[in-house]
C-alpha positions in Angstrom: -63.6 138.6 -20.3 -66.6 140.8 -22.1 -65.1 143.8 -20.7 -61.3 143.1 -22.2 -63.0 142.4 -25.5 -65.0 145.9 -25.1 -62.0 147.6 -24.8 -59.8 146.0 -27.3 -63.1 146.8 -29.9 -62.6 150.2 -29.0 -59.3 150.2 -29.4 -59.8 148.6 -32.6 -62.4 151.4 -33.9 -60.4 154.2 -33.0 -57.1 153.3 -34.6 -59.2 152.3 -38.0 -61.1 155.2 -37.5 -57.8 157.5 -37.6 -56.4 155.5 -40.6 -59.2 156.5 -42.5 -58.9 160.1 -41.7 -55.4 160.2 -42.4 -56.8 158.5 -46.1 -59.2 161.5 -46.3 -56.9 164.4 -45.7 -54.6 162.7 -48.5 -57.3 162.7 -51.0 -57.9 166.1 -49.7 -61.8 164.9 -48.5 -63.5 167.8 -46.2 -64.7 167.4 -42.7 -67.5 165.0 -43.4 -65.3 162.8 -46.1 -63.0 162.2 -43.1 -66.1 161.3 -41.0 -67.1 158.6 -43.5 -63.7 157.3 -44.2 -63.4 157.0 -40.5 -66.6 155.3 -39.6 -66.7 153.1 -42.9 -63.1 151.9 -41.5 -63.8 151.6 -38.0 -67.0 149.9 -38.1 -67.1 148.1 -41.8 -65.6 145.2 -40.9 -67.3 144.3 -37.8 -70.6 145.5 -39.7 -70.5 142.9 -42.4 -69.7 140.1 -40.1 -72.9 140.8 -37.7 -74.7 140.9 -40.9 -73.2 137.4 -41.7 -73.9 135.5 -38.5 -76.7 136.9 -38.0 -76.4 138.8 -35.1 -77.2 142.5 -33.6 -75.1 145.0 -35.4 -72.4 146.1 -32.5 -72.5 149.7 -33.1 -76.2 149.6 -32.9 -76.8 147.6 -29.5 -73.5 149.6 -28.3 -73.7 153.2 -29.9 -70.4 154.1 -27.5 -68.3 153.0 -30.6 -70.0 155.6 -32.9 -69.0 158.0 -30.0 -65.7 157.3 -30.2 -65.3 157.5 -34.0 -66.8 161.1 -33.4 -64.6 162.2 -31.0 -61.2 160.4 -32.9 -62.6 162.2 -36.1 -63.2 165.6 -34.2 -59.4 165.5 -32.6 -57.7 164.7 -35.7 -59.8 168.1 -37.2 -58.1 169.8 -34.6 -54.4 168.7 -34.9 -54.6 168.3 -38.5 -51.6 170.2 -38.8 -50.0 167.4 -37.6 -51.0 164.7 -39.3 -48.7 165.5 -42.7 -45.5 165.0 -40.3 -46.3 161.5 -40.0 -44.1 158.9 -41.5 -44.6 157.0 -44.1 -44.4 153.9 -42.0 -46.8 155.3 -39.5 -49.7 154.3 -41.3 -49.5 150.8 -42.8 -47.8 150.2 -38.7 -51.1 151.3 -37.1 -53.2 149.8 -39.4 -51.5 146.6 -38.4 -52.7 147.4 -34.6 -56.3 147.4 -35.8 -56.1 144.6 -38.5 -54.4 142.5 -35.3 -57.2 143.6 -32.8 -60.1 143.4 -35.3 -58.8 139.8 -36.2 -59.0 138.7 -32.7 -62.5 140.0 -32.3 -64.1 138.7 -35.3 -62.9 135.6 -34.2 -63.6 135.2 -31.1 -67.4 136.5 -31.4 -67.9 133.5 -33.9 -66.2 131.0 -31.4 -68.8 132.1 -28.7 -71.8 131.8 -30.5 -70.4 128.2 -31.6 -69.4 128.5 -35.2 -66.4 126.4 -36.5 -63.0 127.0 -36.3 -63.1 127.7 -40.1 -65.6 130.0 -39.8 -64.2 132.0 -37.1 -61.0 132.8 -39.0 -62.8 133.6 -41.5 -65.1 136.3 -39.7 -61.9 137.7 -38.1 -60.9 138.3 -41.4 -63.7 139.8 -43.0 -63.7 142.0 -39.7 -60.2 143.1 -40.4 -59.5 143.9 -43.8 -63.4 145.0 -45.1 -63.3 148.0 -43.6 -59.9 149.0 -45.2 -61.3 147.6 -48.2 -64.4 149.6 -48.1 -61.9 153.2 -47.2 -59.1 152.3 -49.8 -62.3 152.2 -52.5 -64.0 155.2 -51.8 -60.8 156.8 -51.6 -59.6 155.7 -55.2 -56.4 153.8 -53.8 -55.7 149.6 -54.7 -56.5 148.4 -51.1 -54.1 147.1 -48.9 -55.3 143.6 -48.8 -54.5 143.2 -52.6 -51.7 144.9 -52.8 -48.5 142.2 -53.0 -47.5 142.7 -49.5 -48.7 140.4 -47.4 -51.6 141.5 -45.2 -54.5 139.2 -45.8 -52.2 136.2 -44.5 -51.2 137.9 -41.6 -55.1 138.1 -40.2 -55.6 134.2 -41.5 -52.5 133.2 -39.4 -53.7 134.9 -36.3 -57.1 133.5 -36.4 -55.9 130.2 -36.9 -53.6 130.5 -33.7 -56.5 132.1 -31.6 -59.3 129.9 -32.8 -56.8 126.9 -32.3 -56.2 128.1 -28.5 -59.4 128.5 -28.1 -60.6 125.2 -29.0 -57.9 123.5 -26.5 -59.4 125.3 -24.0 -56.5 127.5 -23.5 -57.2 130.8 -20.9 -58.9 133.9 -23.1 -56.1 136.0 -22.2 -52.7 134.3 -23.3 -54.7 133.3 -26.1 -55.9 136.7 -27.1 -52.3 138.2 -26.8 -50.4 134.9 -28.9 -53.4 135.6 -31.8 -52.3 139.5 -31.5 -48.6 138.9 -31.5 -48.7 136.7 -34.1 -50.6 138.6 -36.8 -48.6 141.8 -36.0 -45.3 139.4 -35.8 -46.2 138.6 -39.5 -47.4 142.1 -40.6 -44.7 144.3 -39.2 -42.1 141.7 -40.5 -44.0 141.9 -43.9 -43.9 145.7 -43.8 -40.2 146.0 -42.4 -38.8 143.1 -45.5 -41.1 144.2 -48.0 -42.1 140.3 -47.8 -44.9 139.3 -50.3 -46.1 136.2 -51.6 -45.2 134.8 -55.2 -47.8 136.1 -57.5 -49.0 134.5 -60.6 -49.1 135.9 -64.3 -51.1 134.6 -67.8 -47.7 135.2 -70.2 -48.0 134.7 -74.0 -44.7 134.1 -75.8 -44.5 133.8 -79.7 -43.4 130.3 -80.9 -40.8 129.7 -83.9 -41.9 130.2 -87.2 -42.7 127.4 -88.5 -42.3 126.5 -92.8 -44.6 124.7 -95.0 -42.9 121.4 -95.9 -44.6 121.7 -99.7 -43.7 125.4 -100.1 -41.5 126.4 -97.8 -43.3 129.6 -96.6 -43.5 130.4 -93.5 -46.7 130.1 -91.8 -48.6 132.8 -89.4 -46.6 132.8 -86.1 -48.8 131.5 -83.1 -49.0 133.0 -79.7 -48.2 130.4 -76.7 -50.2 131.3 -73.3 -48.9 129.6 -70.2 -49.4 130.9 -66.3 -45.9 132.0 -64.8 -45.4 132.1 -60.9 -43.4 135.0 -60.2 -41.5 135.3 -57.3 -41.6 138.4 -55.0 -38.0 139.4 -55.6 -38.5 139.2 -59.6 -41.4 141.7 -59.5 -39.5 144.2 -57.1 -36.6 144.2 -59.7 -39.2 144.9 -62.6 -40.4 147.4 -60.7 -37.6 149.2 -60.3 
């Protein structure tokens, strides 16, 4: 089971890593820019959660992974040509690879050492969106995770299925590939719909004048403040 996890980490690292090369060469970053972008998003993640629960860093008990980063940086110097005919899609699609993965691994690392259930979705989230985080920042973009589409919600529901699964006692590897399926089920489907959640906004509104009853002058017009929930379909038409 450790070596299915190894690999599926690696796995992880390298298709983060080449997201955040891709990010470097459009903010036009030079060889070591891409470097950092790709390390920060291969390895953030997983970073912040060893720091959390209190375990060896991974990359530093295992310094195959910063390796791999190297090599997946040094390739993508050496096709760069290519990388500008990629699609639009391509990214946000293989960044949903790695947020699945990464989701899986964070969780399952805090099921072993015996965390909650809780707490393990939450470490596979910090392990799959900090990273981006961390590369979306440095690169001057709104990260992905708070953008509208949904994307934080797709790691939640996968670690709730995998640390569920786990918990009944279900085998590691049905439960590893239900957790993966169902955090890219939700992405993709987010990405293909353009499905977002409902987002909330503080809206002021002027009231009706209203007239002195003595002198019938109309006194200073008052601002009303409410919070509006706006649904996902309003905020694509004011968009547009």
């Amino acid at each position: 089971m450790s070596g299915l996890i190894y690999w599926l980490d690696l796995a992880g690292v390298t298709i983060f890593a080449f997201s955040g090369v891709i990010i470097a060469c459009q903010s036009r970053m030079d060889p070591f820019g891409m470097l950092v972008l790709g390390a920060v998003t291969g390895i953030g993640g997983g970073t912040l959660r060893d720091l959390v629960l209190g375990v060896p860093v991974f990359w530093v008990a295992a310094p195959s992974y910063l390796w791999v980063i190297l090599a997946t940086v040094s390739l993508s110097i050496l096709g760069f040509h290519y990388i500008h005919r990629l699609t639009r899609t391509f990214l946000p699609v293989t960044d949903a690879f790695g947020l699945a993965l990464f989701t899986v691994i964070g969780s399952h690392k805090a099921l072993v050492l015996g965390h909650a259930g809780i707490v393990a979705v939450l470490m596979g989230l910090m392990t799959g969106v900090a990273g981006g985080m961390t590369r979306d920042l440095l690169a001057h973009r709104v990260p992905m995770v708070l953008r509208q589409e949904i994307y934080a919600t797709a790691s939640i529901a996968g670690g709730v299925v995998y640390a569920g699964l786990f918990t009944v006692g279900l085998n590691h590897v049905p439960a590893i590939g239900l957790a993966l399926a169902t955090t890219l089920g939700v992405r993709l489907a987010a990405i293909y719909w353009g499905l977002s959640l409902p987002t909330f906004a503080w809206v002021e509104s002027p009231e009706a004048p209203k007239k002195e009853a003595e002198t019938g002058l109309s006194l200073p017009t008052r601002r009303k403040a409410r919070v509006k929930m706006i649904r996902p379909e309003q905020s694509r038409r004011r968009k547009r």
